[in-house]
Each structure stands twice: as structure tokens, then as C-alpha cells.
C-alpha positions as CSV (number, residue, x, y, z in Angstrom):
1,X,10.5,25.8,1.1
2,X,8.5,26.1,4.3
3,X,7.1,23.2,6.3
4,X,3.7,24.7,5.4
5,X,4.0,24.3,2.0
6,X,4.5,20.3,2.5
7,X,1.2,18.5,1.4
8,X,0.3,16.6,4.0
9,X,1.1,13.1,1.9
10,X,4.4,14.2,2.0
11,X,4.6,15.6,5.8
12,X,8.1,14.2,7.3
13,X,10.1,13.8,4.0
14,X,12.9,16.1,3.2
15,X,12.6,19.3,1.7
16,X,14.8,17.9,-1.0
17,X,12.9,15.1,-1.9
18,X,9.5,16.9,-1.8
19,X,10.2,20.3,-3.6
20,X,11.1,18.7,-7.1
21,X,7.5,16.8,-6.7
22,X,6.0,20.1,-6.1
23,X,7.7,21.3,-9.5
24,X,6.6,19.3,-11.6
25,X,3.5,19.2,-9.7
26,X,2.8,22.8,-10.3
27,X,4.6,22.7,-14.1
28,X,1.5,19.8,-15.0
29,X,4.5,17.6,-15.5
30,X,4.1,15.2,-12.8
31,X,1.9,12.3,-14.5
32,X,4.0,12.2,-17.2
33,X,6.9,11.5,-14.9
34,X,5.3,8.8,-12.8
35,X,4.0,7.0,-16.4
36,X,7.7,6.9,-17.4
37,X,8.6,5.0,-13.9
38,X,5.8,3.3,-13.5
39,X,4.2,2.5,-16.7
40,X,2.5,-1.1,-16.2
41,X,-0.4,-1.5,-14.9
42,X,-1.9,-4.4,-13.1
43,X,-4.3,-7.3,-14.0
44,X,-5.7,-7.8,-11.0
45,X,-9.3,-6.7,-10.9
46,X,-11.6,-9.2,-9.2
47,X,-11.4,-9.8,-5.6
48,X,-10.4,-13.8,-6.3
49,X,-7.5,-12.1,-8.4
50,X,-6.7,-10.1,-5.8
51,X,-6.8,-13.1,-3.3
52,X,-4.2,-15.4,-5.6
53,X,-1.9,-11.7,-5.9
54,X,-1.4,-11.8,-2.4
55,X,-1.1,-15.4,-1.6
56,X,1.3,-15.9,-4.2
57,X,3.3,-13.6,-2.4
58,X,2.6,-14.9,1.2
59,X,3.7,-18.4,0.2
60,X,6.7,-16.6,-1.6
61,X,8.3,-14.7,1.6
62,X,5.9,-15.6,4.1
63,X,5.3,-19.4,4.4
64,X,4.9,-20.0,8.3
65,X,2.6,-17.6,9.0
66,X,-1.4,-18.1,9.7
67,X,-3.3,-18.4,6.4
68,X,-5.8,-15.4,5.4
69,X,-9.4,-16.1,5.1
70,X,-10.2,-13.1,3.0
71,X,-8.5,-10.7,0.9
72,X,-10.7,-7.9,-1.0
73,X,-10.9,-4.5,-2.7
74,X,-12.9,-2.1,-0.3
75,X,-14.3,0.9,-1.7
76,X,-14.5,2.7,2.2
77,X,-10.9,2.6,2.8
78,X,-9.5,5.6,1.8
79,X,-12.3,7.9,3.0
80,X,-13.2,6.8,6.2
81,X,-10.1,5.2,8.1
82,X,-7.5,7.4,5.9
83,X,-6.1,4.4,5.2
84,X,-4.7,2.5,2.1
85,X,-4.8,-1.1,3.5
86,X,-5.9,-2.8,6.2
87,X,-5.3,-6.2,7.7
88,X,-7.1,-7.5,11.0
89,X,-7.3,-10.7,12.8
90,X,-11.0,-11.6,14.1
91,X,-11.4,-14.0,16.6
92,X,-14.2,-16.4,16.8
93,X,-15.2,-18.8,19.6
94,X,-16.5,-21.5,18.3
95,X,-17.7,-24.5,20.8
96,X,-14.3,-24.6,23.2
97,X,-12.3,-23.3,20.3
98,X,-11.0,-20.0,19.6
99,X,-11.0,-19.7,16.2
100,X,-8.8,-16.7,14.6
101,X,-9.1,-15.5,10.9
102,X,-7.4,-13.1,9.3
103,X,-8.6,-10.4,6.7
104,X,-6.5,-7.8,4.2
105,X,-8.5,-5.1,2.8
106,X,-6.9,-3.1,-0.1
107,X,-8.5,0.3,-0.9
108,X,-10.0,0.4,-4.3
109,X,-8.0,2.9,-5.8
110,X,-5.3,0.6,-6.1
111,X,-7.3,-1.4,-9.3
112,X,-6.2,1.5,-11.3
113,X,-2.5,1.8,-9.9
114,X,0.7,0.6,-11.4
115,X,1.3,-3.0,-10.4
116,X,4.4,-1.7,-8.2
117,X,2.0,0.3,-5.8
118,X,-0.3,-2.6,-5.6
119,X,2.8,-5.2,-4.3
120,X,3.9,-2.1,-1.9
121,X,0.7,-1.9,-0.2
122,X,-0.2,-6.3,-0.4
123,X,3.7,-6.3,1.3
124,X,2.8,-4.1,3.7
125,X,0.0,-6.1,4.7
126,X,1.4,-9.3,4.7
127,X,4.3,-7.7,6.9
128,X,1.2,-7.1,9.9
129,X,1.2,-10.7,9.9
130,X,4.4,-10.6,11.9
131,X,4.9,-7.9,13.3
132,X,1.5,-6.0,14.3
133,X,3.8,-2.6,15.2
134,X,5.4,-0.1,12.6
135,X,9.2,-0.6,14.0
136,X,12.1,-1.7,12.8
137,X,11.5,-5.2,12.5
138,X,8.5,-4.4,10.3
139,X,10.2,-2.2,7.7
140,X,12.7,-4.8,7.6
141,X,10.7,-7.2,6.9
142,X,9.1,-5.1,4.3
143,X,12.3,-4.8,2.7
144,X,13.2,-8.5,2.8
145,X,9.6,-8.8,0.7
146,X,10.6,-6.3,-1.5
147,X,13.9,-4.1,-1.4
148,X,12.4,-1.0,-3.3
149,X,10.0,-0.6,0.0
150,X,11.3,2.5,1.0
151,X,10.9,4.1,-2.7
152,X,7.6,2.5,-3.7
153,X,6.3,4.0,-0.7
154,X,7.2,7.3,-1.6
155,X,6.4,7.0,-5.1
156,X,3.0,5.8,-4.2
157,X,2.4,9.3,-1.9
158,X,3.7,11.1,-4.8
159,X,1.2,9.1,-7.2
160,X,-1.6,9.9,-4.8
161,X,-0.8,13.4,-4.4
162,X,-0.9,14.1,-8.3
163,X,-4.4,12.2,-8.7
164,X,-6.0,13.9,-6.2
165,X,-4.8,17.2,-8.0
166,X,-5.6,16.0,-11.2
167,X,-8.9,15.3,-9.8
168,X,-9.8,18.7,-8.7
């Protein structure tokens, strides 16, 4: 397989791990795979759920850290910042205090998703809370959250990959 042939999505995995994807990509076979791994969606609909989803898991493997102020569905995500989460600290002066709030955003798409992409993508936030970098100390603290990390991310890009095709 040539590196030109690598969706983007995929662009820096293995050749190994990608050109089965592409198989049963091109085979129509590829949805039917991911329902068999992934076959539960997700209750979480509403913003508020959405909010208690994540701070379940912040007071779970997170407890010393700052406290969000917001956690929403955005709708923009995934077409303007080519993003799939975002999480950003706004500062505030307020009288002689600097007041700092902190904000996840979780593209839309992820309503419909299995419940496992939806924890990869809240962890991955939550892990920003930390460590603001992607190094190694925030992939292992991804892990420490959930030890699948690695996988679900992948799995995600390969869930991505086949909607957008089925889409076309």
C-alpha cells in the first residue's frame, strides 16, 4: 500500500493496521464491523447530560483539578477547527480578581456515537486539564482514565472514516 492511498484520518498509522480498514472499507463491510465492536450507543443527549457524563468522570479520575463551568455539544466543531473536542480556559478579571473558567466543547457528531467514542473524546478533554501539551504525560494520563485510549482512538478514526463514506 502506498502512503498516498492512507486517508488522511488515518495518516501516521501503520500500513498494517490501516489496509484491512480499507478492505472492508471498500468490500461495504466496514459498519457492520464497528456495530459488532461497538454496539451500544449512548444516552447522553442534552447538554446537562452531557455536563453530569463528564463530571462523573472528572470526580472519578480527576478530583484536584479546577472545576468546569461549561460542558456542551457544539455543532461548529468538526467543520471549522477540524476538531473533535475542545477544552479552553477563559480568564476573567473581575474587581482585583482573576477569575478563570474552564469550558469542554464536544462536537455534535458524537450524540450519535457509540458510548466508547464519547468517553475517548470527554477523557481526552479532561486530560487538557493537566497537561495543556500532547506528550507523554498526557497520553498517560489518558490511559490512567481509560486503558483502551490508544484503541478507542483509533477505532473512533476508523468510525469517522466509514461515516463520512457512507455519507457520500
Amino acid at each position: 500500500m502506498n502512503r498516498c492511498d492512507i486517508p488522511a484520518i488515518l495518516a501516521g498509522y501503520p500500513a498494517g493496521l490501516v489496509e484491512p480498514v480499507l478492505h472492508l472499507l471498500a468490500e461495504g463491510r466496514l459498519g457492520d464491523a464497528l456495530q459488532r465492536r461497538y454496539p451500544l450507543r449512548h444516552a447522553v443527549r442534552s447538554d446537562r447530560a452531557l455536563y453530569d457524563y463528564v463530571h462523573a468522570i472528572k470526580n472519578e479520575c480527576l478530583r484536584n483539578t479546577p472545576p468546569l463551568s461549561k460542558v456542551v455539544y457544539d455543532n461548529s466543531l468538526q467543520l471549522i477547527r477540524q476538531a473533535l473536542g475542545t477544552h479552553t480556559r477563559v480568564s476573567r478579571v473581575q474587581g482585583g480578581r482573576l477569575k478563570a473558567k474552564n469550558e469542554i466543547r464536544i462536537a455534535t457528531v458524537f450524540r450519535e456515537a457509540p458510548e466508547a467514542f464519547l468517553r475517548m473524546i470527554v477523557v481526552h478533554e479532561l486530560a487538557h486539564l493537566r497537561e495543556r501539551e500532547h506528550d507523554k504525560e498526557f497520553y498517560q494520563l489518558c490511559r490512567y482514565m481509560e486503558p483502551a485510549y490508544h484503541q478507542l482512538e483509533f477505532d473512533l478514526r476508523v468510525w469517522l472514516l466509514w461515516r463520512d463514506a457512507a455519507a457520500m
